[in-house]
Structure formats: structure tokens, C-alpha cells
C-alpha positions in Angstrom: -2.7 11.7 -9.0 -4.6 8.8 -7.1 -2.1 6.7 -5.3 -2.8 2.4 -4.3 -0.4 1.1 -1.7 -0.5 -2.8 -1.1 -0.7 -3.5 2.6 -1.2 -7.1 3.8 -4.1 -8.4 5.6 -3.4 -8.9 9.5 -7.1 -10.0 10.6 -10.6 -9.4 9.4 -13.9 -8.6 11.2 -16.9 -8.6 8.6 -15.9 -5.9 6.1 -13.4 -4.4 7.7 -9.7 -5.8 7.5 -6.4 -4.2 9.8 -3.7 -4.2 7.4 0.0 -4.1 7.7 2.1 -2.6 5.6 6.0 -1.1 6.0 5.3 -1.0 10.1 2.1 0.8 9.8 -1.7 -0.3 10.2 -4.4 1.0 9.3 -8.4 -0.4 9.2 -9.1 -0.8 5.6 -12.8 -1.2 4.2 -13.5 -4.4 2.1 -16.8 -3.6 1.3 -15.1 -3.4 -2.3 -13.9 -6.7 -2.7 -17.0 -8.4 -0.9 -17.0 -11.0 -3.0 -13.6 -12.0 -3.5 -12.4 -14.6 -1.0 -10.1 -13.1 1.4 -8.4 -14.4 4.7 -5.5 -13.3 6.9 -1.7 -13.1 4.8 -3.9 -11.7 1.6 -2.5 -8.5 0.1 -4.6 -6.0 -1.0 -4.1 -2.7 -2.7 -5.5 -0.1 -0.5 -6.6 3.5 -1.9 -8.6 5.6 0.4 -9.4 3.4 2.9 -10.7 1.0 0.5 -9.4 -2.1 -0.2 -10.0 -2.0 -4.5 -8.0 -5.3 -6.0 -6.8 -8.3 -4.4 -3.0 -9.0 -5.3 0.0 -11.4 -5.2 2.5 -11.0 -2.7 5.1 -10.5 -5.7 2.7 -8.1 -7.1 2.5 -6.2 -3.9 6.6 -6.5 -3.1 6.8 -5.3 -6.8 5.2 -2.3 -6.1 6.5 -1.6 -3.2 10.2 -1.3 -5.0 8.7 0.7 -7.7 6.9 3.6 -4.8 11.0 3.0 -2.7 12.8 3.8 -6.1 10.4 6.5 -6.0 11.0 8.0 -2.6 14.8 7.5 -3.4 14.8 10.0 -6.8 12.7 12.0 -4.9 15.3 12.4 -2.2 17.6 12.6 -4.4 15.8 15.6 -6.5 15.3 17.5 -3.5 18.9 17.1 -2.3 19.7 18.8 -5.6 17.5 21.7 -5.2 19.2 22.1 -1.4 22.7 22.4 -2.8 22.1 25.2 -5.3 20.1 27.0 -2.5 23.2 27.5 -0.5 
């Protein structure tokens, strides 16, 4: 399964971007999106180290419920499984 996680663009320096996202940065290659106009506050959705689709920041806080509703059955699934180990 490939996974895209919108982070938000903290500064740019040619084609590469530090993005922000949930209290972690990471560098994040734009070489993808070269010709989409981008600037500092943009959200991107990141896979790989590659920035691959410019977004809304209601598109990006959208999918960022979805992947914590996620985590939370996850949790929740696992926490299961613990119990009946016991």
C-alpha cells in the first residue's frame, strides 16, 4: 500500500522545500511539481520524499482526520488483540 501525507511548506530553496507536518520536518523534493507555482504556507502531499500534488489546506486537514481516525481503530484493534492474549 503506497501512503501520501500532506505536510505544509515551511521554506523553499530551488527544488527542494522543508515541510512541516504534525511537529515533524522533513526536506521534501519538488522536482515533481516544478511547474506548479508554489511558495511558503502551500500544502503538498508528500510520498517518498517527493512532493506529487499540490493541495488545499482543507484538503490536507481532511486527510489528516481520515490517517488519525485511522491510527485510532488501529489502536483500538490492537488493544483487542492485547486483552484476549492475557
Amino acid at each position: 500500500m503506497c501512503l501520501g501525507i500532506p505536510m505544509q511548506i515551511v521554506e523553499i530553496n530551488q527544488f527542494i522545500a522543508r515541510c512541516a507536518a504534525k511537529g515533524v520536518e522533513r526536506d521534501v523534493s519538488l522536482f515533481m511539481l516544478q511547474h506548479e507555482a508554489l511558495s511558503a504556507g502551500d500544502y503538498v502531499m508528500v510520498h517518498v520524499g517527493y512532493a506529487i500534488q499540490k493541495m488545499t489546506e482543507q484538503e490536507a486537514q481532511s486527510s489528516w482526520e481520515l490517517l488519525d481516525e485511522m491510527v485510532r481503530l488501529q489502536d483500538e484493534i490492537n488493544a483487542q488483540l492485547a486483552s484476549r492474549e492475557i
